[in-house]
Structures are given as C-alpha cells and as structure tokens.
VEXDORO-155267 format. One record per residue (C-alpha): residue number from 1; residue in one letter; x, y, z. Coordinates in steps of 0.25 Angstrom, whole numbers, plus 2048, in hexadecimal, padded with zeros to 3 digits. Example, Ala and Ser with C-alpha at 12.3 -4.5 7.8 and 13.67 -1.06 7.14 Angstrom:
VEXDORO-155267
SITE  marse  zator  east  north   up
SITE      1      A   831    7EE  81F
SITE      2      S   837    7FC  81D
//
This chain:
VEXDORO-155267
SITE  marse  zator  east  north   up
SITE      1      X   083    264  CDB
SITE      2      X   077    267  CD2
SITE      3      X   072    275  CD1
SITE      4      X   065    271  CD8
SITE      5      X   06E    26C  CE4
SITE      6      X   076    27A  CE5
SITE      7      X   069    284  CE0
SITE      8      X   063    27D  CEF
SITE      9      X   06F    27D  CF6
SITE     10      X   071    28C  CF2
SITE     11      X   064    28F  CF5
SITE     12      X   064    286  D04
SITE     13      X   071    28F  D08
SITE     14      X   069    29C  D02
SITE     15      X   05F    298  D0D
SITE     16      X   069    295  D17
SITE     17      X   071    2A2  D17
SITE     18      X   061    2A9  D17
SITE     19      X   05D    2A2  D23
SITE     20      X   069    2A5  D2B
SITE     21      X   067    2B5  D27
SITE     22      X   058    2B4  D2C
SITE     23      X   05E    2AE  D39
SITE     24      X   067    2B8  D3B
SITE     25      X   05E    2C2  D38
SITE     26      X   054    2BD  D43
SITE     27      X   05F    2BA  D4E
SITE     28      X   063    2CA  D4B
SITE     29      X   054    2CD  D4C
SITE     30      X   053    2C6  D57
SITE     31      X   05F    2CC  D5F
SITE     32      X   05A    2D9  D5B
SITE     33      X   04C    2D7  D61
SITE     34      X   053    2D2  D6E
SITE     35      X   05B    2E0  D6F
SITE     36      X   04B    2E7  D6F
SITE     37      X   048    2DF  D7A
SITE     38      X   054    2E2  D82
SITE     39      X   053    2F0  D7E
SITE     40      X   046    2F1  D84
SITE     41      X   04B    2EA  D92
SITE     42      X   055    2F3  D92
SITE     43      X   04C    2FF  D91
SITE     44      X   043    2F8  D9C
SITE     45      X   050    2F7  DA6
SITE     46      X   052    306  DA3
SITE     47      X   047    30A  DA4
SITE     48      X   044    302  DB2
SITE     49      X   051    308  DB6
SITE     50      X   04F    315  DB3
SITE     51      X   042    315  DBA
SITE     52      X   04A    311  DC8
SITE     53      X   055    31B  DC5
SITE     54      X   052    32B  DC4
SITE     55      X   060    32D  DBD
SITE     56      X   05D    322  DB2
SITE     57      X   050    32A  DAE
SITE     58      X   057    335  DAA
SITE     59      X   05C    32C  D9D
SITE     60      X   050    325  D9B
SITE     61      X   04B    32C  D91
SITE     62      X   057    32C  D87
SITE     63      X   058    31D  D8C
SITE     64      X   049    31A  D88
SITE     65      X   04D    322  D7A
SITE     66      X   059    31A  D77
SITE     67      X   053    30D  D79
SITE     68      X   047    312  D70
SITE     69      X   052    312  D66
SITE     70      X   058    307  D67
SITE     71      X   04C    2FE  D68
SITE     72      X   049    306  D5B
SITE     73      X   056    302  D55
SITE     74      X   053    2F3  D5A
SITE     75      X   045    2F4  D56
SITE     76      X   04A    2F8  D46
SITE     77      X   055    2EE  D49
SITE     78      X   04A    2E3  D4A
SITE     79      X   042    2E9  D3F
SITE     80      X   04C    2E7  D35
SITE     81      X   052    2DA  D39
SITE     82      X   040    2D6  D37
SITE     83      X   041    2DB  D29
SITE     84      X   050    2D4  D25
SITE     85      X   04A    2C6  D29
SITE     86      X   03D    2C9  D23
SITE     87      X   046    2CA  D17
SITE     88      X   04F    2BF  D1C
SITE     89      X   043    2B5  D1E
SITE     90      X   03D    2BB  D10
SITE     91      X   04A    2B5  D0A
SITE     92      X   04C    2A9  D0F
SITE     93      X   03E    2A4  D0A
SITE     94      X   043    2A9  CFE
SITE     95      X   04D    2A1  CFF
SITE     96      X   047    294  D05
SITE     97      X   03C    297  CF9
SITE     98      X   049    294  CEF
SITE     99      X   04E    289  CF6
SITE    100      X   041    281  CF6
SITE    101      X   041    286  CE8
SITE    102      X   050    27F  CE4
SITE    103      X   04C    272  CEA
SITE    104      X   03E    273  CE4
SITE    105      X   048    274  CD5
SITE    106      X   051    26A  CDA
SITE    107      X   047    260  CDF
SITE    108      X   03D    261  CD2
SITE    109      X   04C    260  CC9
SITE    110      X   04F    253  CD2
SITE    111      X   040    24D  CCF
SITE    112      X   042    251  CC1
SITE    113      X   04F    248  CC1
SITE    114      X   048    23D  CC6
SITE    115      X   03D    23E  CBD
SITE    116      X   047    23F  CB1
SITE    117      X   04F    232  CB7
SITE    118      X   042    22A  CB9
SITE    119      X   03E    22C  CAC
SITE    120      X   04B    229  CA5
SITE    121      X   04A    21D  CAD
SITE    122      X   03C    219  CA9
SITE    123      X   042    21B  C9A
SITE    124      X   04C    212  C9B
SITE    125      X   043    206  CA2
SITE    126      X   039    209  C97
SITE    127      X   044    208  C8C
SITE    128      X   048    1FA  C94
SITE    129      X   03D    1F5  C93
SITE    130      X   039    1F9  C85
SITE    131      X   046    1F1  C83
SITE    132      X   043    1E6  C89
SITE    133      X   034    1E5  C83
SITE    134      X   039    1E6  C74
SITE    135      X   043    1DB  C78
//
C-alpha cells in the first residue's frame, strides 16, 4: 500500500469515527429535548390535577419550583449538547476538508505518473523511429 493509499484511508476512518460522534451527540441532543417536552406535560397534568383536587394545591407551588428546576437542568442540558456538536460539526468539515485534501495529493501524484510514463513512452517511440530512419 503506497503512502497516498494509507494518508486517505487514515484520513476516511478520521472522518468516520467524527461522523459517528456528531450522531451521537444529536441522538443525545435529541433525547434530551424529548425529556423538556415531557417535563412540560407532566407539569400540564399536575397542574390539571391539582386544579380538580384541593389537597393537591397545597403542593403546587413546591411542584411548580421543582420542575422550574429541572426544565432548567434539561434546558442547559440541551445548551451544552448545542455547543458539543457545534464543535463536533466544526471538526468533521475539518476533517472532510483534509480528506478531499489527501485525494486531491493522491490524485495529482497519480496524473503525474501518468504524465511521466506517457512521456518515457513518447521517448522511446521517438528513439525507434530515429532508428529506423538512420537505417
């Protein structure tokens, strides 16, 4: 394997272990905004249920504060999963950006070759028929 060949498949597998962190980081961002919404239906039944029942009101207002809490909690949850796949996304275009970079390398050494071989080749036809003419 040439050293173009393991620079792109380093760099391919570099991509690939990024692109399943940034997945992961969105499902986790994802599971985390689903616990919000069912924080605030929660809070909507509680609240229905302690409108219907005079004994429930009495705790209403310590409920109401602890799920002020822990939307809080969910909401800066949410806020830092945002910023780790903002990083996430940030490094897997750096990524993609070095990748395109490598094939771009391999691909223009590759043209080179061909370049290189084509000319040796011309050479050698031209030495031919120099041959064949001083003949």
């Amino acid at each position: 394997m040439s050293w173009k060949e393991s620079l792109i498949r380093i760099s391919s597998y570099e991509v690939e272990m990024l692109q399943r962190r940034l997945a992961d980081v969105v499902a986790r961002r994802a599971d985390a905004e689903l616990r919000l919404v069912i924080l605030a239906a929660e809070s909507e039944a509680e609240i229905a249920r302690a409108d219907q029942d005079a004994q429930a009101g009495w705790y209403r207002a310590g409920f109401l504060q602890a799920m002020r809490n822990r939307r809080a909690a969910a909401q800066g949850d949410i806020n830092a999963l945002n910023a780790e796949e903002a990083g996430a996304r940030d490094a897997l275009a750096e990524a993609f950006e070095a990748l395109k970079r490598f094939e771009h390398i391999a691909e223009a050494a590759r043209l080179a070759a061909v370049k290189e071989e084509s000319r040796r080749e011309t050479v050698a036809l031209d030495e031919l028929g120099l041959r064949r003419k001083a003949r």
